[in-house]
C-alpha positions as a printed NumPy array, in Angstrom:
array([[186.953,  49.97 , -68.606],
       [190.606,  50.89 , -69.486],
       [191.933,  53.152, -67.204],
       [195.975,  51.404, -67.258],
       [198.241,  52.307, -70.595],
       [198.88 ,  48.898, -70.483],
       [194.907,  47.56 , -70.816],
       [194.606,  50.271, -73.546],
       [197.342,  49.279, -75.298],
       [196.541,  45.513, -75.453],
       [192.906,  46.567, -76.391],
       [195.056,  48.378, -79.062],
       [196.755,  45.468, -80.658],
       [194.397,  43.186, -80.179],
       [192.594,  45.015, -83.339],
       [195.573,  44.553, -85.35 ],
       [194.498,  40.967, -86.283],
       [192.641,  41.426, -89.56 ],
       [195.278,  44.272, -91.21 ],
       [198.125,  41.296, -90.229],
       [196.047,  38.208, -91.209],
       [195.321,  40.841, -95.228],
       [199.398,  42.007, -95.085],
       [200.475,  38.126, -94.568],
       [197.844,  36.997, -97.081],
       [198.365,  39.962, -99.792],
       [202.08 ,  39.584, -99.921],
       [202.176,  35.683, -99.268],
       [204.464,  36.888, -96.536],
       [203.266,  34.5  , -93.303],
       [206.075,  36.244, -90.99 ],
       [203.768,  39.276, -91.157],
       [201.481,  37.195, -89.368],
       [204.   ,  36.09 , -86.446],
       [205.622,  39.417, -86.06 ],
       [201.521,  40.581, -84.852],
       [201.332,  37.615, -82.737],
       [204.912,  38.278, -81.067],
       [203.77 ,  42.06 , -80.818],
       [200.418,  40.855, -78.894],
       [202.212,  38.751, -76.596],
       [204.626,  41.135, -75.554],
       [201.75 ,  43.424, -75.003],
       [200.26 ,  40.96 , -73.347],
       [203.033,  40.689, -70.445],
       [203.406,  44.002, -70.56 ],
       [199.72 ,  43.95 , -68.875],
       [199.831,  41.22 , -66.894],
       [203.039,  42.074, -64.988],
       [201.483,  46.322, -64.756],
       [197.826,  45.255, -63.918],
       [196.414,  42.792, -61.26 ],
       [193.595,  40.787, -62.749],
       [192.878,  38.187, -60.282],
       [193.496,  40.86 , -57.191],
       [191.176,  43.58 , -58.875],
       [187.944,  44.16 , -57.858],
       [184.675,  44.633, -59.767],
       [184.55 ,  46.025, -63.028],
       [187.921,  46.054, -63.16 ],
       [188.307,  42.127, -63.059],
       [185.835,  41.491, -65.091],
       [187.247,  43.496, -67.686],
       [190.873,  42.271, -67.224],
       [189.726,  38.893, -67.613],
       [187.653,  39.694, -70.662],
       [191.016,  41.217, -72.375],
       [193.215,  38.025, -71.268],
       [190.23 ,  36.064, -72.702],
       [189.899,  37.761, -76.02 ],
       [194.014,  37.92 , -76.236],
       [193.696,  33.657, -75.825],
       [191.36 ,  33.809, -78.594],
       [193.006,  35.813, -81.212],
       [196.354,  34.057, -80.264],
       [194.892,  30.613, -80.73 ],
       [193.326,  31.916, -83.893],
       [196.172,  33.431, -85.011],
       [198.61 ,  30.015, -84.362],
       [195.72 ,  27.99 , -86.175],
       [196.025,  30.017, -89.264],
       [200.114,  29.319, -89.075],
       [199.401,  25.703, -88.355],
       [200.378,  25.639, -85.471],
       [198.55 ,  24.065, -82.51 ],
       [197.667,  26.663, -79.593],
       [198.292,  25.103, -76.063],
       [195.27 ,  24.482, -73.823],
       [196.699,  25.497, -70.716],
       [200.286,  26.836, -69.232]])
């Protein structure tokens, strides 16, 4: 359910992960790698500040919350394969 530009976009990067994680890889270029990850977190914000998660209602929560979770995940996994340690909590 992704009826804001900003959910779709997110949803949009967030599939960017594996063609960053091959670029950095192929070309031994890690910045690759943190150029996607500063591209999802400013897509990231860009949701958060356009689209309510914990104020919407039904399906819409549920899948606002399912885009911030999946956006933790491929941020922490994305950090990890940098070396760098993801926080817990902010």
């Amino acid at each position: 359910m992704l009826e804001h530009l900003a959910e779709q976009r997110l949803a949009l990067v967030l599939t960017g992960l594996p063609g960053a994680v091959h670029a950095a890889a192929e070309t031994l270029e890690p910045h690759r790698l943190c150029g996607y990850l500063y591209q999802l977190a400013t897509a990231l914000s860009a949701f958060y500040e356009a689209c309510p998660v914990l104020k919407a209602h039904g399906e819409a929560r549920v899948s606002r919350l399912a885009l911030c979770r999946t956006t933790q995940r491929v941020l922490a996994a994305g950090l990890t394969l940098l070396g760098i340690a993801a926080l817990a909590r902010m």
